[in-house]
VODO-339440 format. One record per atom (N, C-alpha, C): atom name; x, y, z; chain; residue in one letter. Coordinates in steps of 0.001 Angstrom, whole numbers, plus 500000, padded with zeros to 6 digits. Layout:
N
+----+--------+--------+--------+----+----+
! at !     xx !     yy !     zz ! ch ! aa !
+----+--------+--------+--------+----+----+
! CA !      X !      Y !      Z !  A !  A !
...
+----+--------+--------+--------+----+----+
% end
This chain:
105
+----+--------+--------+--------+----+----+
! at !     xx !     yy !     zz ! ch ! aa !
+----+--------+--------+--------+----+----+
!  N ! 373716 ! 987658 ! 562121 !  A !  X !
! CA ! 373568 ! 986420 ! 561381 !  A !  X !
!  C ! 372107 ! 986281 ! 560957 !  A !  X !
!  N ! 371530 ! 985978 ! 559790 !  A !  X !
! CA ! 370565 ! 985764 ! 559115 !  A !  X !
!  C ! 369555 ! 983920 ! 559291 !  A !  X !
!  N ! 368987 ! 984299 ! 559305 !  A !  X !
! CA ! 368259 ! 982453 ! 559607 !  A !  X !
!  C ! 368102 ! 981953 ! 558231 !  A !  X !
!  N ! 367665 ! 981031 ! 558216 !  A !  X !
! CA ! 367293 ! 980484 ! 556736 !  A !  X !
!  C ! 365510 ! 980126 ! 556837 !  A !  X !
!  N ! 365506 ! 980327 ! 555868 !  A !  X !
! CA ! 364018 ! 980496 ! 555667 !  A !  X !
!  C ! 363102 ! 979747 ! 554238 !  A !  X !
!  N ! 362154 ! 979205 ! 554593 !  A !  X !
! CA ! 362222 ! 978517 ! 553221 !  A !  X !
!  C ! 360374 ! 978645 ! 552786 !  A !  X !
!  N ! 359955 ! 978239 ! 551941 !  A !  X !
! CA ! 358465 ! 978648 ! 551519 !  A !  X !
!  C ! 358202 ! 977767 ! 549948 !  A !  X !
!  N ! 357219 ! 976971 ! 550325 !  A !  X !
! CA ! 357489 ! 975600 ! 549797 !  A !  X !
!  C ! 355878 ! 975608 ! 549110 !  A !  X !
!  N ! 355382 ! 974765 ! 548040 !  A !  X !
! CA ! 353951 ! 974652 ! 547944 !  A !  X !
!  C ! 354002 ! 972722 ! 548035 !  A !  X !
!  N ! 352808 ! 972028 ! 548442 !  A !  X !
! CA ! 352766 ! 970580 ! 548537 !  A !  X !
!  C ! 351657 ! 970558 ! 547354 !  A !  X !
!  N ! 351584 ! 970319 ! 546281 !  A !  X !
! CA ! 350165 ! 969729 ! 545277 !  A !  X !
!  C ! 350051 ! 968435 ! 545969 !  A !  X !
!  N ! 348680 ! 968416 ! 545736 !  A !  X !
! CA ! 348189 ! 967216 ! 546535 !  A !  X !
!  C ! 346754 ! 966873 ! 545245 !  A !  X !
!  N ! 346646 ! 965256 ! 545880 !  A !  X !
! CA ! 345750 ! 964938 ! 545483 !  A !  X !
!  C ! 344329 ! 965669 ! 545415 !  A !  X !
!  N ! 343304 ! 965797 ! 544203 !  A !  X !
! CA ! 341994 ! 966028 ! 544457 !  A !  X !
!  C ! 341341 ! 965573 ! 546126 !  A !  X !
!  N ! 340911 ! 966784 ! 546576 !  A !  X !
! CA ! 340076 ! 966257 ! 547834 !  A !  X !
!  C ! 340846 ! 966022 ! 548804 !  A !  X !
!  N ! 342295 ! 966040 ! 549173 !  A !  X !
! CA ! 342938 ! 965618 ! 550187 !  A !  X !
!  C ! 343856 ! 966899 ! 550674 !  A !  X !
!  N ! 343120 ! 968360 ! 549948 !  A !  X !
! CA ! 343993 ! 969110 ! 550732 !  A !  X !
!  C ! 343538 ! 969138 ! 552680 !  A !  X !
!  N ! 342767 ! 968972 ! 552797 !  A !  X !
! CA ! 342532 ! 969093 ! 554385 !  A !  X !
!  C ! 343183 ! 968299 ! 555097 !  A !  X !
!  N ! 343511 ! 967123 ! 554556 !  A !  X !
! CA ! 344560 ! 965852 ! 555239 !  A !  X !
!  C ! 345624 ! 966090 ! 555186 !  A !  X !
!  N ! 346342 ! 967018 ! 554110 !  A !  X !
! CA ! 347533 ! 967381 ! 554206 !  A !  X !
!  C ! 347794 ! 968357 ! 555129 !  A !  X !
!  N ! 346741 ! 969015 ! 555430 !  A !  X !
! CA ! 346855 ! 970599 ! 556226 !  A !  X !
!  C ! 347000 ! 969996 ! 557924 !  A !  X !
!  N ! 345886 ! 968747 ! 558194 !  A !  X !
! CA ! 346164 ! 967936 ! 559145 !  A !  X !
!  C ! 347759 ! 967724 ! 559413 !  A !  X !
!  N ! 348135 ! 967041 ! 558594 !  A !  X !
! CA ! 349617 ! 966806 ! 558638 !  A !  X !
!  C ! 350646 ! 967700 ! 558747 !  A !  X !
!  N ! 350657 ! 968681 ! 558091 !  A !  X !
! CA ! 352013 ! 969313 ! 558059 !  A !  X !
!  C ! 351140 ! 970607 ! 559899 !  A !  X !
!  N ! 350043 ! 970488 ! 560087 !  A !  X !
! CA ! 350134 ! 970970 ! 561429 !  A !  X !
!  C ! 350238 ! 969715 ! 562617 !  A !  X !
!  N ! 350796 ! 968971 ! 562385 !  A !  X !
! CA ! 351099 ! 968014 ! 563154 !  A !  X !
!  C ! 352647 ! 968390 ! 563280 !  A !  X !
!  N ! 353272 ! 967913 ! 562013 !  A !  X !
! CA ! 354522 ! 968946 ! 562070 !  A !  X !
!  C ! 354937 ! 969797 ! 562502 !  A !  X !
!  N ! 354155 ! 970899 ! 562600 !  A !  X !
! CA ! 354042 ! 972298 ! 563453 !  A !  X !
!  C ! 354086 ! 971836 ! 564721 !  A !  X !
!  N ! 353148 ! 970919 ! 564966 !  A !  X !
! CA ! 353210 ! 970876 ! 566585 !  A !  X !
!  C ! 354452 ! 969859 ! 566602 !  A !  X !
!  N ! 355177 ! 969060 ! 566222 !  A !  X !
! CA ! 355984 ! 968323 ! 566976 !  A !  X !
!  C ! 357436 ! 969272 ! 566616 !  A !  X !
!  N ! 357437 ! 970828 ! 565810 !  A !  X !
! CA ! 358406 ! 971980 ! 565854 !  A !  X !
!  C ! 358085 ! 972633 ! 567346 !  A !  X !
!  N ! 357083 ! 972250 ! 568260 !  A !  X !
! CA ! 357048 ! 973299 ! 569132 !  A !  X !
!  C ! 358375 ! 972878 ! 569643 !  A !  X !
!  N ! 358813 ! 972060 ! 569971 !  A !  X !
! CA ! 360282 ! 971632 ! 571018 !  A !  X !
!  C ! 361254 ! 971944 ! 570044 !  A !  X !
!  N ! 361841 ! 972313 ! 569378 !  A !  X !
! CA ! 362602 ! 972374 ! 568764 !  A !  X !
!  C ! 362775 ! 973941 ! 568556 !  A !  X !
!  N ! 364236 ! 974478 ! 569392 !  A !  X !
! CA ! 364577 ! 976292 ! 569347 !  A !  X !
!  C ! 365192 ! 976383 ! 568053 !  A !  X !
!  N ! 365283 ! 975599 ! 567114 !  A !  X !
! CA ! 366084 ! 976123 ! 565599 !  A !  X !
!  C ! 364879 ! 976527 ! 564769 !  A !  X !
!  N ! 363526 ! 976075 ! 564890 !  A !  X !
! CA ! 362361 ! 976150 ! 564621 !  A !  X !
!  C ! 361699 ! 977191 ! 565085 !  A !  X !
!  N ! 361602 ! 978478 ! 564472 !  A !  X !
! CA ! 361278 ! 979709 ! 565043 !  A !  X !
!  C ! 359693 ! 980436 ! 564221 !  A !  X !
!  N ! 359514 ! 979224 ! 563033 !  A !  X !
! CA ! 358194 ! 979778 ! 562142 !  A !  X !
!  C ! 358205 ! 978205 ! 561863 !  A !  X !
!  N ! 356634 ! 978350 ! 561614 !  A !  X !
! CA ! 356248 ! 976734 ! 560805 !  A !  X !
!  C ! 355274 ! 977351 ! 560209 !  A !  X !
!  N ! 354973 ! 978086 ! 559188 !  A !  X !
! CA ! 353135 ! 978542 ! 559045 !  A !  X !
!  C ! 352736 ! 977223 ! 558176 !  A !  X !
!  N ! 351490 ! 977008 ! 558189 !  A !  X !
! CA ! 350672 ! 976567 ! 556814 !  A !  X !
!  C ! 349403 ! 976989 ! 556603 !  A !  X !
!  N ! 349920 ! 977341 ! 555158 !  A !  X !
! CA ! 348520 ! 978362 ! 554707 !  A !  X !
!  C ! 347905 ! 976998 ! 553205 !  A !  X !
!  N ! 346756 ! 977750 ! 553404 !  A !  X !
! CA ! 345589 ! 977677 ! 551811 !  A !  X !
!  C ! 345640 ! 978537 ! 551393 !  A !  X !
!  N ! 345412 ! 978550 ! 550267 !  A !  X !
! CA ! 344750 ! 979117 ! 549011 !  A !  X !
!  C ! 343460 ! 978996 ! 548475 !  A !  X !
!  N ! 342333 ! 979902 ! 548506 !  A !  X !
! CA ! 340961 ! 979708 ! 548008 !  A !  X !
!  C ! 340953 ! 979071 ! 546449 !  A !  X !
!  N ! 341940 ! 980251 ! 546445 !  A !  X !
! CA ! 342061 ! 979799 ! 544339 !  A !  X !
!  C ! 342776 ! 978128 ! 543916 !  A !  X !
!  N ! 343235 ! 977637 ! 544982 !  A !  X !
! CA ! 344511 ! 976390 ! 544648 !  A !  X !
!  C ! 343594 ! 975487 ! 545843 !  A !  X !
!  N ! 342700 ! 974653 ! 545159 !  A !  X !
! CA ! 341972 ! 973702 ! 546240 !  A !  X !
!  C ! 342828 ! 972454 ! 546582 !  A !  X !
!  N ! 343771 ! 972235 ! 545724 !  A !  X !
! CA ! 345180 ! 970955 ! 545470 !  A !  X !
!  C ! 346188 ! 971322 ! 546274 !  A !  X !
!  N ! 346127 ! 972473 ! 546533 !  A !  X !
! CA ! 347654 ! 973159 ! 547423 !  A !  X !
!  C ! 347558 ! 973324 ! 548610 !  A !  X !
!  N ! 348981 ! 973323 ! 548952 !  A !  X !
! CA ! 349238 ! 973840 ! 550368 !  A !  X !
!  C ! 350473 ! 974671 ! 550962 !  A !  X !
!  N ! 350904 ! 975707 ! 551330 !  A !  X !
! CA ! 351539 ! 976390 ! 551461 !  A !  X !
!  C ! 352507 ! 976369 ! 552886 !  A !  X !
!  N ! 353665 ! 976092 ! 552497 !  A !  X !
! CA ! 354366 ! 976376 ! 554171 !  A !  X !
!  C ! 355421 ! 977007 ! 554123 !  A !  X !
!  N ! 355170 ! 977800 ! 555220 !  A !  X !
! CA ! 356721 ! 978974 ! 555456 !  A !  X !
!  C ! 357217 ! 978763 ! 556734 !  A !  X !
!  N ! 358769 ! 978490 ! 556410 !  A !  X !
! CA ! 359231 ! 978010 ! 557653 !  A !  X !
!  C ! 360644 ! 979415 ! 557700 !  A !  X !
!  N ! 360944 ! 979540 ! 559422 !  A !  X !
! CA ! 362067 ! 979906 ! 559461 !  A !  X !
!  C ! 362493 ! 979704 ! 560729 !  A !  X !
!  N ! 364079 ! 979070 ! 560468 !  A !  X !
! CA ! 364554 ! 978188 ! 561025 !  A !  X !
!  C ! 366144 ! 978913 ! 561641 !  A !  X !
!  N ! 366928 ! 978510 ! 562588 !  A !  X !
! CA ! 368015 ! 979125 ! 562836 !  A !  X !
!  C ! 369286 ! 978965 ! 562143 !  A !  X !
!  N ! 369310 ! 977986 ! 561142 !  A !  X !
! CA ! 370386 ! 977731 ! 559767 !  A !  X !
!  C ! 369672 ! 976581 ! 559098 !  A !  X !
!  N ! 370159 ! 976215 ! 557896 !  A !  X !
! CA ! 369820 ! 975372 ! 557031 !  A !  X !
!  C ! 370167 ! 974144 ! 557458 !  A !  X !
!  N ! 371448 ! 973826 ! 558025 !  A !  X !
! CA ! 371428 ! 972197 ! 559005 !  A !  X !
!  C ! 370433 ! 972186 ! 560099 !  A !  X !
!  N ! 370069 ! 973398 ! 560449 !  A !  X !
! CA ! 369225 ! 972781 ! 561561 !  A !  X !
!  C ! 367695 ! 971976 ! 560993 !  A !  X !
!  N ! 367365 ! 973151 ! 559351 !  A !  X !
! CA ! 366172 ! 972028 ! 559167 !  A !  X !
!  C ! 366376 ! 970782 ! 558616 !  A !  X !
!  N ! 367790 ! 970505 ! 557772 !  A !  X !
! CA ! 367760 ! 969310 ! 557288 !  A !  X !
!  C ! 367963 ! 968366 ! 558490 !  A !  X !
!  N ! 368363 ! 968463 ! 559326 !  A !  X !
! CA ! 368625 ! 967458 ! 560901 !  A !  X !
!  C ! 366695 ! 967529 ! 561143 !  A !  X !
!  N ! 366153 ! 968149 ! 560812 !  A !  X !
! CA ! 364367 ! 968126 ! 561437 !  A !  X !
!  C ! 364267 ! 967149 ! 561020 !  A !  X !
!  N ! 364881 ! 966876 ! 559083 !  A !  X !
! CA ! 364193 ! 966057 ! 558309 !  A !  X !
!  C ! 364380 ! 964300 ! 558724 !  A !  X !
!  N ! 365275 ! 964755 ! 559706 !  A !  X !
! CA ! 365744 ! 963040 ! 560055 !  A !  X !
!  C ! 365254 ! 963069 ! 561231 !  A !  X !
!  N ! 364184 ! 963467 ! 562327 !  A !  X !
! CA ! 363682 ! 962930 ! 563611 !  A !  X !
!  C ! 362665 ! 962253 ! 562958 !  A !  X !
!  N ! 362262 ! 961263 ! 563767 !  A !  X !
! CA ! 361418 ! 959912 ! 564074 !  A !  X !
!  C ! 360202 ! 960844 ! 563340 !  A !  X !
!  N ! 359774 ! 961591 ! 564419 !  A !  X !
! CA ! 358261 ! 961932 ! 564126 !  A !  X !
!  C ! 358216 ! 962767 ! 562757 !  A !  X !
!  N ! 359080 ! 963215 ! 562094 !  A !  X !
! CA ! 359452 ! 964001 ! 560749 !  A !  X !
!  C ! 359141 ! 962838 ! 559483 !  A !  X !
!  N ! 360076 ! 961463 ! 560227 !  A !  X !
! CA ! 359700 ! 960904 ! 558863 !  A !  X !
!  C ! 358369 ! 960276 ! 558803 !  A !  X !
!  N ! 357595 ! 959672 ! 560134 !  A !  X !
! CA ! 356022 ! 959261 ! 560400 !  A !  X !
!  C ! 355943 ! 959662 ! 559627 !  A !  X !
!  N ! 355023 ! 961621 ! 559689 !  A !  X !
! CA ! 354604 ! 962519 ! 558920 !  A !  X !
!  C ! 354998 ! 962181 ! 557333 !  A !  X !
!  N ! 356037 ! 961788 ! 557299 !  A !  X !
! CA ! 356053 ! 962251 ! 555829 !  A !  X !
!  C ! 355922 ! 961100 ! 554750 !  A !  X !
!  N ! 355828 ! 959952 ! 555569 !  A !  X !
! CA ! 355329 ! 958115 ! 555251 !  A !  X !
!  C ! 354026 ! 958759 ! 554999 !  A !  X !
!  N ! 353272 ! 959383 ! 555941 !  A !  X !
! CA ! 351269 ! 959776 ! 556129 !  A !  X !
!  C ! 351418 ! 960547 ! 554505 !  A !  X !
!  N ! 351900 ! 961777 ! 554483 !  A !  X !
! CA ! 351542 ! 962122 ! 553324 !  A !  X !
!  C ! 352317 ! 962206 ! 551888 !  A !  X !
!  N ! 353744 ! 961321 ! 551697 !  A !  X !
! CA ! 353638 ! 960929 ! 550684 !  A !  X !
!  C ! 352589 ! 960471 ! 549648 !  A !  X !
!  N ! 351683 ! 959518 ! 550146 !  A !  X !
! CA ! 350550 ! 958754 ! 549498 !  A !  X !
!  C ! 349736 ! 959934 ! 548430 !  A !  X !
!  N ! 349895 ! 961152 ! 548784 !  A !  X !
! CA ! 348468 ! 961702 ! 548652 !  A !  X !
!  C ! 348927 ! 963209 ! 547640 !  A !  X !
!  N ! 350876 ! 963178 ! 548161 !  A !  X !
! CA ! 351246 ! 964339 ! 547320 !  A !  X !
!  C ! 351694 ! 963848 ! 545797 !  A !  X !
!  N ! 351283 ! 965346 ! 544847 !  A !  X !
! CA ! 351357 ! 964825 ! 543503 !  A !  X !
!  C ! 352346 ! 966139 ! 542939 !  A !  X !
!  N ! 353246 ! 966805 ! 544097 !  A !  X !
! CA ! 354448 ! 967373 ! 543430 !  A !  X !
!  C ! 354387 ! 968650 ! 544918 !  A !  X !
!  N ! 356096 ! 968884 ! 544877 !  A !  X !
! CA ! 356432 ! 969516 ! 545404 !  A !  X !
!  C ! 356645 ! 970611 ! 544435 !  A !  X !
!  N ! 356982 ! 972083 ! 545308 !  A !  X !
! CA ! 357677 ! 973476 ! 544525 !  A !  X !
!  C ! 358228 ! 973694 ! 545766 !  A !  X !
!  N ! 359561 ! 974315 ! 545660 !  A !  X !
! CA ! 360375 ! 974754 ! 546574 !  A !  X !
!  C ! 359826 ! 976464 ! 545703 !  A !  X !
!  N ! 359457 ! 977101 ! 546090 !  A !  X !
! CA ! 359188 ! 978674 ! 546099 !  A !  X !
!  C ! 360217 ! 979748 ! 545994 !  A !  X !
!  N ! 360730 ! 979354 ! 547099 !  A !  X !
! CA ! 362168 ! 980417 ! 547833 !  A !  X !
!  C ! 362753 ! 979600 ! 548321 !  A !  X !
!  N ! 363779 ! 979960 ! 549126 !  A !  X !
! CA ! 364407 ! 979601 ! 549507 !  A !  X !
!  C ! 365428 ! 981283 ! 550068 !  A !  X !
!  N ! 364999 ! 981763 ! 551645 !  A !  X !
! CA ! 365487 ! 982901 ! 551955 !  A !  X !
!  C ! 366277 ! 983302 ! 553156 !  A !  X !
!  N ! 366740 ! 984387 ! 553294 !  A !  X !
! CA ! 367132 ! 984803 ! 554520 !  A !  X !
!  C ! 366773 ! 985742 ! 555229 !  A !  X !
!  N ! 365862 ! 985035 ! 556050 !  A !  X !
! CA ! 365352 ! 986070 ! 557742 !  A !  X !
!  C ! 366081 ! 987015 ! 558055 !  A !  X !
!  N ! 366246 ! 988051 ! 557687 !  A !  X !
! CA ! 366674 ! 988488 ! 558490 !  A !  X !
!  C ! 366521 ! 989682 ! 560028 !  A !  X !
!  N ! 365414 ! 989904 ! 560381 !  A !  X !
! CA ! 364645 ! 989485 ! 561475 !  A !  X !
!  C ! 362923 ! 990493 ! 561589 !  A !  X !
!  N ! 362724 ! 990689 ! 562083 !  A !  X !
! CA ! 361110 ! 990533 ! 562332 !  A !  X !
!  C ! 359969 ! 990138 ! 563397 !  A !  X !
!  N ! 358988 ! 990938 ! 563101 !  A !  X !
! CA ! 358045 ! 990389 ! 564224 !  A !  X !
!  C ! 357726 ! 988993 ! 563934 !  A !  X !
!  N ! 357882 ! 988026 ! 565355 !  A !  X !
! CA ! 357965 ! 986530 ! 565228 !  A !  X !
!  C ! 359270 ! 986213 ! 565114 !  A !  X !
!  N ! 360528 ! 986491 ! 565210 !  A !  X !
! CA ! 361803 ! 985613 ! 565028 !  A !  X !
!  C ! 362425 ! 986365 ! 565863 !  A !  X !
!  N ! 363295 ! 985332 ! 566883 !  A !  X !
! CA ! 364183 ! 986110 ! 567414 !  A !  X !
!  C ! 365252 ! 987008 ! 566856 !  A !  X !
!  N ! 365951 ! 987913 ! 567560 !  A !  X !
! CA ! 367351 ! 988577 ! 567077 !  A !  X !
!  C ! 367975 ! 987590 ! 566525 !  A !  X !
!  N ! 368467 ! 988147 ! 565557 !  A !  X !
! CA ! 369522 ! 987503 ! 564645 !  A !  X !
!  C ! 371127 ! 988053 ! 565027 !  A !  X !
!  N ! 371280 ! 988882 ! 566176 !  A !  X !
! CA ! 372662 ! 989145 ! 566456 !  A !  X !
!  C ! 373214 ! 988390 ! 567225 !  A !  X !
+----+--------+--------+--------+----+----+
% end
């Protein structure tokens, strides 16, 4: 069985990529408890000072949309609505496994 995997960019306001990077590793940390949650990265870009990059992989696709409804999921995402000025969904993939993810059998 394959995980679902997803890789997303956040545009953000001038000057507020570091607050966003704050945030979505807050996210990261409140994925540590959570075993459907097997990747959270967030990256920069030198060239994209507005952006922010996250790659997640997860143990099915309900398990991240159920993330999107815990308490501390929506906090986070009240904090940086304010400041984002467009999403890109990237991909949208399947793990299928690798250093960092458990077996997929």
């Amino acid at each position: 069985m394959s995980k679902f995997s997803l890789f997303g960019k956040f545009n953000v306001q001038e000057g507020e990529r570091d607050n966003m990077v704050d945030i979505l590793l807050e996210a990261a940390e409140s994925m540590e408890g959570l075993n459907e949650c097997e990747i959270y990265l967030v990256n920069v870009s030198e060239n994209e000072p507005n952006s922010v990059y996250v790659y997640e992989v997860w143990s099915s696709e309900s398990a991240h949309q159920a993330s999107l409804t815990l308490e501390a999921t929506q906090t986070l995402i009240k904090r940086a609505k304010p400041i984002i000025t467009g999403m890109e969904r990237i991909g949208t993939l399947q793990a299928m496994g690798g250093k960092g993810i458990s077996s997929y059998t």
